[in-house]
C-alpha positions as MATLAB code, in Angstrom:
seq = 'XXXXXXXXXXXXXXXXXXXXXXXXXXXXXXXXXXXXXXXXXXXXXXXXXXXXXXXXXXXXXXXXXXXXXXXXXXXXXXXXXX';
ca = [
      -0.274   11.199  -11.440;
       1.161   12.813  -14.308;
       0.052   12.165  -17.361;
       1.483    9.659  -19.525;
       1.591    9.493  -23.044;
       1.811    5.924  -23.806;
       1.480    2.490  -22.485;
       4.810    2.419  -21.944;
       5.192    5.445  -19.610;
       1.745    4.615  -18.147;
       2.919    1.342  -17.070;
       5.895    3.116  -15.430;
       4.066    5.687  -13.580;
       1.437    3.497  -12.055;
       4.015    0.945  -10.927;
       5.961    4.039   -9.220;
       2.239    4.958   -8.200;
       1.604    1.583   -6.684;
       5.320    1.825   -4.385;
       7.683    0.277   -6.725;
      11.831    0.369   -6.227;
      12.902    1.229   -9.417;
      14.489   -2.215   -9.574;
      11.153   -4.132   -9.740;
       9.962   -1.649  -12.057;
      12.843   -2.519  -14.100;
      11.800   -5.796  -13.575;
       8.069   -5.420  -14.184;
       8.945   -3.838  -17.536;
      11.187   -6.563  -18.357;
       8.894   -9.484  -17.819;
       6.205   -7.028  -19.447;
       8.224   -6.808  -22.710;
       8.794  -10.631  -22.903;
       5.320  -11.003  -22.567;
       6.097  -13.378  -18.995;
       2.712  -11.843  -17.885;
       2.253  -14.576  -15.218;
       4.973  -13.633  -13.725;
       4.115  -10.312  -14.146;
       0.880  -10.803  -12.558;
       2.173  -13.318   -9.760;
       4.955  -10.606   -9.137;
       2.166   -7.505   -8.987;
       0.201  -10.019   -6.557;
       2.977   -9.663   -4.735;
       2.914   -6.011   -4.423;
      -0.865   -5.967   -3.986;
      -0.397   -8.283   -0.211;
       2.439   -5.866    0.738;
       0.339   -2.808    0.452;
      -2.707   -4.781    2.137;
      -0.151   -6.069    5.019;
       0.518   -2.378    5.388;
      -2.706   -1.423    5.255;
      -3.997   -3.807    8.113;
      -0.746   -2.927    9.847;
      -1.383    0.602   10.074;
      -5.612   -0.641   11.016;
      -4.228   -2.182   13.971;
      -2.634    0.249   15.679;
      -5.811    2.769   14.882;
      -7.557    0.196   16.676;
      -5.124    0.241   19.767;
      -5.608    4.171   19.724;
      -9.078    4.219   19.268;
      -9.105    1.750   22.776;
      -6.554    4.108   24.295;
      -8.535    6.885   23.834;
     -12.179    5.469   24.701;
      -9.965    3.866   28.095;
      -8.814    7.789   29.008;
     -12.294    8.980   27.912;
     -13.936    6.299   30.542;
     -11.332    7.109   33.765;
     -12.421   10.766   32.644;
     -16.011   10.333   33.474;
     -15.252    8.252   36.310;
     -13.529   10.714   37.659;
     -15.686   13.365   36.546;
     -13.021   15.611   35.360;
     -13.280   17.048   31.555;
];
């Protein structure tokens, strides 16, 4: 992240950090400046779910390879080829 030299621009970065369209940063900033900071914080909640959906998304289908592979790994032994 590159450094930022005030709250402003650090507020900026980390909501591009966190996945941010550059409309809800506009946003963000907006109900930042008004001081709306439950919105803020209901709309950063917001953010915080779609990264976790993502997140458990992309757990899943590990999961579904890890089976895959420990499936292939089992027929291999049965059939005693390496």
């Amino acid at each position: 992240m590159p450094k930022a030299t005030d709250a402003a621009q650090r507020f900026y970065q980390n909501l591009v950090d966190i996945g941010c369209e550059e409309a809800m940063i506009q946003y963000c900033i907006r109900l930042k400046e008004e001081y709306r900071l439950q919105e803020l914080l209901i709309t950063l909640q917001r953010q915080r779910k779609k990264l976790l959906d993502g997140v458990h998304a992309g757990q899943q289908k590990v999961d579904c390879l890890d089976y895959l592979v420990n499936q292939i790994k089992k027929e291999q032994t049965i059939s005693g080829t390496k």
